[in-house]
C-alpha positions in Angstrom: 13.8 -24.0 3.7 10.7 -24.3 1.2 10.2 -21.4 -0.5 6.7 -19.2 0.1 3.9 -19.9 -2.5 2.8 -16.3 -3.8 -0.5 -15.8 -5.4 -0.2 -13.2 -8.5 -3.2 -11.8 -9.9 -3.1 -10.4 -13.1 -5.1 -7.1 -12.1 -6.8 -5.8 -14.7 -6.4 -7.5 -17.8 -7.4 -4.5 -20.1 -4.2 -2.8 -18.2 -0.6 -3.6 -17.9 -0.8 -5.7 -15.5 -0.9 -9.3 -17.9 2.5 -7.6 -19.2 4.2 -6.6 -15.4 3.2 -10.1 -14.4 4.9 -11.6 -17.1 8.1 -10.0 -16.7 8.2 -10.1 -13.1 7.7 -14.0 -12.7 10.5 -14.3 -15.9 13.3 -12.8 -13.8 15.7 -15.1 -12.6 16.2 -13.3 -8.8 12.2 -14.0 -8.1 12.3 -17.7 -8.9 14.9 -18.5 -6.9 12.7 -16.4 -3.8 9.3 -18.1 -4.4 6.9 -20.4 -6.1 4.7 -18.0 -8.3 1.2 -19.0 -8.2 -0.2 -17.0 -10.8 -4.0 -16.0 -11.1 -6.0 -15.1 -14.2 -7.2 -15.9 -17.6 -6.3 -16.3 -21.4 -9.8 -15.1 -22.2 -8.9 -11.9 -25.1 -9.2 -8.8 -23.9 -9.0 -5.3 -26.1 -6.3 -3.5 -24.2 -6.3 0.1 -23.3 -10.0 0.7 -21.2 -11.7 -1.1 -18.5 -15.4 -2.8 -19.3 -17.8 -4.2 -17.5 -16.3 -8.1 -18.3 -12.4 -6.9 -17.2 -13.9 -5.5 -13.7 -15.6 -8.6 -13.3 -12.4 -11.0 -14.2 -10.3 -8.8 -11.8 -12.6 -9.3 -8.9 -13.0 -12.6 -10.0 -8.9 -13.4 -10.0 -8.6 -11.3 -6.3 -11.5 -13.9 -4.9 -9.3 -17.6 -6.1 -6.5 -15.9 -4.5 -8.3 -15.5 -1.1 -9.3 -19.1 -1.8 -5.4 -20.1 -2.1 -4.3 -18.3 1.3 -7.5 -19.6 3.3 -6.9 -23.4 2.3 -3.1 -23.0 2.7 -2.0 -23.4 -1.1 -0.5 -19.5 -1.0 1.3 -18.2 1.9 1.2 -14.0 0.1 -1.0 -12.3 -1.9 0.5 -9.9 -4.3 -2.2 -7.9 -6.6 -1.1 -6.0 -10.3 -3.1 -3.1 -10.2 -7.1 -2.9 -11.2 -9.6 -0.1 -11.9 -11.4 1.2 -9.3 -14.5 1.1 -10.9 -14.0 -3.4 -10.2 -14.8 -2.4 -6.4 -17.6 0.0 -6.9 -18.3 1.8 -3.9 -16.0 -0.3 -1.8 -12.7 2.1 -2.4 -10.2 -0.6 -3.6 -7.8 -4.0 -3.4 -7.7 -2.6 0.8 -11.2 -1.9 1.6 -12.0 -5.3 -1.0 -10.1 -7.5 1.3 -10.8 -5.8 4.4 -14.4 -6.4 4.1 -13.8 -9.8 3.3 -12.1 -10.9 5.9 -14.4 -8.6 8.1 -12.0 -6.5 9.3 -12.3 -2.7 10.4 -9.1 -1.4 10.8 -6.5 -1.7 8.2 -3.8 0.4 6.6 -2.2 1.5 3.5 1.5 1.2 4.3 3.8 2.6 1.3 7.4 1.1 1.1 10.6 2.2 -1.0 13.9 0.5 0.0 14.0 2.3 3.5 11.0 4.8 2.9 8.0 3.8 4.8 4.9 5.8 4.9 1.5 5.5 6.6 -1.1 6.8 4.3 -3.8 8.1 6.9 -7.0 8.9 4.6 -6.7 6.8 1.2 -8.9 7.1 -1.8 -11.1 9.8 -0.8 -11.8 13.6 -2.2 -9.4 15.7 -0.9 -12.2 18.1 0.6 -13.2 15.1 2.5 -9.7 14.2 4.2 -10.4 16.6 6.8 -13.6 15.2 8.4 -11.8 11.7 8.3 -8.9 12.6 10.8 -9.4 12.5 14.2 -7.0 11.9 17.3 -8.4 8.4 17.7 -7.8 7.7 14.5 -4.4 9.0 14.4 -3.3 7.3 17.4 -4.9 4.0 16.4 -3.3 4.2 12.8 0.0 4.9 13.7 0.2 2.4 16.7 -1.2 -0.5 14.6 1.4 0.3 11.4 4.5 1.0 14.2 3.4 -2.7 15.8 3.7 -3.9 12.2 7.0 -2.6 11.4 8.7 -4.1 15.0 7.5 -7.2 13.8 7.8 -7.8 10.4 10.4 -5.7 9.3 12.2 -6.1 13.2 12.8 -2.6 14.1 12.9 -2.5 17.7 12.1 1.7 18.0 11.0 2.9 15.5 11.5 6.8 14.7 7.8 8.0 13.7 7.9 11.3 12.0 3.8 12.9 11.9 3.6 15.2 9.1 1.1 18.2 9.6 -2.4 18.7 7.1 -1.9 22.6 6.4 0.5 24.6 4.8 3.4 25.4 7.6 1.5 22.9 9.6 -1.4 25.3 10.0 0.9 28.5 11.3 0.0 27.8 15.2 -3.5 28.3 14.0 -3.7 30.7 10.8 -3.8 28.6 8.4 -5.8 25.7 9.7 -6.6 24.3 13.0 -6.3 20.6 12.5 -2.9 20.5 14.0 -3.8 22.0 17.7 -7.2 19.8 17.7 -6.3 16.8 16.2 -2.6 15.8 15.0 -0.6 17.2 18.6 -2.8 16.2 20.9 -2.1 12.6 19.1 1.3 13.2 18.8 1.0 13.7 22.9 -1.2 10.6 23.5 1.4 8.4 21.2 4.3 9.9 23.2 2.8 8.5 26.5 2.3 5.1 25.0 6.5 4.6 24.9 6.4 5.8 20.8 9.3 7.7 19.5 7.4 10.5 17.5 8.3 13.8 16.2 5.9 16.2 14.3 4.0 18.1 13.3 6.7 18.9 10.2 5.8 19.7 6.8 6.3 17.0 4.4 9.0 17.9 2.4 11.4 18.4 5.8 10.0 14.9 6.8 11.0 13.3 3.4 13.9 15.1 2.1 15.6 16.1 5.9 15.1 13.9 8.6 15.7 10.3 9.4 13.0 7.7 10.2 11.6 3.8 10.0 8.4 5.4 9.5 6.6 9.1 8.2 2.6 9.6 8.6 0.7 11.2 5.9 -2.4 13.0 6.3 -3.9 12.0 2.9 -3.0 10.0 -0.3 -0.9 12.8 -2.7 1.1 13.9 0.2 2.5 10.6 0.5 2.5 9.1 -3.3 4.2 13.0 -4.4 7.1 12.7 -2.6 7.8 8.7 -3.4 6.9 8.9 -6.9 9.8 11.9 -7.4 12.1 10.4 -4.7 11.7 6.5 -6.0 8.9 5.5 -8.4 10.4 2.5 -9.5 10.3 0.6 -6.0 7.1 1.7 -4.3 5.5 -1.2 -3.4 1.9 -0.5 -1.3 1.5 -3.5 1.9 -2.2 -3.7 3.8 -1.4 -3.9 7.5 -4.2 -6.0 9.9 -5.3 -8.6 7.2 -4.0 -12.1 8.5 -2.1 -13.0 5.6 0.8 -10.4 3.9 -1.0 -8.8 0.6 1.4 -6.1 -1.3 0.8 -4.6 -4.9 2.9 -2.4 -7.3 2.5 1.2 -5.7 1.1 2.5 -9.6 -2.0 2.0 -11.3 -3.6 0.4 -14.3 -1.6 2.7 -17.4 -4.2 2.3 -20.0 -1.8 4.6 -22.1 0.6 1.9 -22.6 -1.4 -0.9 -21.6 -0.8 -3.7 -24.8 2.5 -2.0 -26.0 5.3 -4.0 -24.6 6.6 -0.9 -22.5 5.3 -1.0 -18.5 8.6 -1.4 -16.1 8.0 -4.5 -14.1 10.6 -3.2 -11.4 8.0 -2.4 -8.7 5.6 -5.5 -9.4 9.0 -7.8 -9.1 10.0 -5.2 -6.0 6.5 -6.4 -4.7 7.0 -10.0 -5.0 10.5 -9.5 -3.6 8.6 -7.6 0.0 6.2 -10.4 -0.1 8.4 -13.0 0.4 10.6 -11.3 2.5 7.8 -10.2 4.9 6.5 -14.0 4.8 9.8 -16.2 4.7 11.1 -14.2 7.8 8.0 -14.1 10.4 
C-alpha cells in the first residue's frame, strides 16, 4: 500500500518548530509511515520572538499546504505550532482552516495514547467560556466528535464522560447554575440520541478514575491541565469536520528555547504518527 503524503509546515519559524520538524522527519519509524512533504523556507530568521515577517511566512506555509490537499499532492496536514498573533482575530490553526474551507462547525479534539478529549470553548477568556456553552452546542459538539471517533479511530460505543464547569459541578446549584440549565439537560438530550454518556463529574474523577473513549471539557485549561501532567509528551491536538485529517503538536511556539537545540520532538513525530494512522486506515 503507498504510503500517505503528509504536508509539514514549519510553524513559526522564529519558534521551535524549524527544530521539531527536523527531528521528527529524521526518525527512522516516520519514514517508513509516510512521505513527508515538508513546508517552509530557508529565509534567516532571529529566533526567540515573533515579527511581523514570521507571522506572515507561517500563514504563508499553512496556505501551500491547503494547496497540496486540494490538488491531491498531500493526503494530511500536520501544522508545528505558530503564534497566535499570525491569525489576528481569527483564534488559530482551527478557526484559520475552518474559515477557509467555510466551515461552521469544527472541534478541537485532544489525543494522548488512549486519552481523548473534546475541548468545548477553545482560545477564549475564561470569563467568556460561560456565555459560549449552551445545550445546543453541547449536544452538537459532542455528537459530531463521538461520529468522528466510530469512524476514524473504529470504536463502535463509545463511553462519553461530560465533565461539569463549576467547582463540585456547581453543588445542585450553589455554586453555579450552568449544570441544571445547560450541561444535564444535554447530557439528557444525548442520552435519547442512543449515546453512552455519564456526567456531570468533576474533572479530575473523569481523568484520573473512570474509563472512557472520550471526556468533554468545558473550556481549554481544564482539558490541557490534566494532559499536560498525565502525558505531555504525546498530546497531539486533531480538527474534527474539515474534509481532510489536520493534527499539530498539542504545545506551543517555546520562544524560551526556540534556536537552542533542546525542544522534544516526541509529540510533533506522535503527530505525524496520528496523521497517518487516521488517513492510511479510513
Amino acid at each position: 500500500m503507498k504510503k500517505p503524503a503528509i504536508a509539514i509546515t514549519l510553524g513559526d519559524p522564529t519558534g521551535i518548530g524549524p527544530e521539531i520538524v527536523k527531528k521528527a522527519i529524521s526518525d527512522k519509524a516516520i519514514l517508513k509511515i509516510c512521505r513527508p512533504v515538508v513546508i517552509g523556507t530557508s529565509a534567516k530568521f532571529v529566533q526567540g520572538f515573533p515579527t511581523r515577517k514570521s507571522d506572515k511566512a507561517a500563514i504563508s506555509f499553512l496556505i501551500e499546504a491547503l494547496k497540496l490537499v486540494k490538488n491531491e499532492k498531500a493526503d494530511a496536514i500536520v501544522t508545528a505550532p505558530v503564534s497566535k498573533s499570525a491569525f489576528g482575530k481569527i483564534g488559530g490553526h482551527t478557526e484559520f482552516f475552518a474559515k477557509k474551507f467555510n466551515i461552521k462547525n469544527v472541534e478541537m479534539l485532544m489525543v494522548a495514547d488512549d486519552i481523548k478529549v473534546l475541548v468545548l470553548t477553545r482560545h477564549i477568556p475564561l470569563k467568556d467560556v460561560s456565555k459560549n456553552i449552551n445545550t445546543k452546542k453541547i449536544v452538537k459538539s459532542t455528537t459530531d466528535v463521538c461520529n468522528f471517533i466510530k469512524k476514524f479511530f473504529r470504536i463502535k460505543n463509545p463511553k462519553i464522560i461530560m465533565c461539569g464547569l463549576n467547582p463540585h459541578c456547581g453543588d445542585n446549584g450553589l455554586a453555579g447554575a450552568e449544570e441544571k440549565k445547560k450541561i444535564i439537560p444535554a447530557i439528557k438530550i444525548l442520552r435519547k440520541k442512543g449515546l453512552d454518556v455519564t456526567g456531570p463529574v468533576n474533572p479530575e474523577v473523569a481523568f484520573l478514575d473512570m474509563k472512557s473513549d472520550l471526556i468533554v471539557c468545558m473550556y481549554h485549561d481544564q482539558a490541557m491541565l490534566p494532559l499536560k501532567l498525565l502525558n505531555p509528551d504525546k498530546i497531539v491536538n486533531v480538527t474534527v469536520g474539515l474534509p481532510f485529517i489536520r493534527t499539530s503538536p498539542g504545545h506551543g511556539t517555546a520562544y524560551n528555547i526556540a534556536g537552542k537545540n533542546k525542544a522534544n520532538p516526541q509529540a510533533m513525530i506522535e503527530a505525524i504518527k496520528l496523521a497517518c494512522h487516521l488517513t492510511k486506515d479510513n
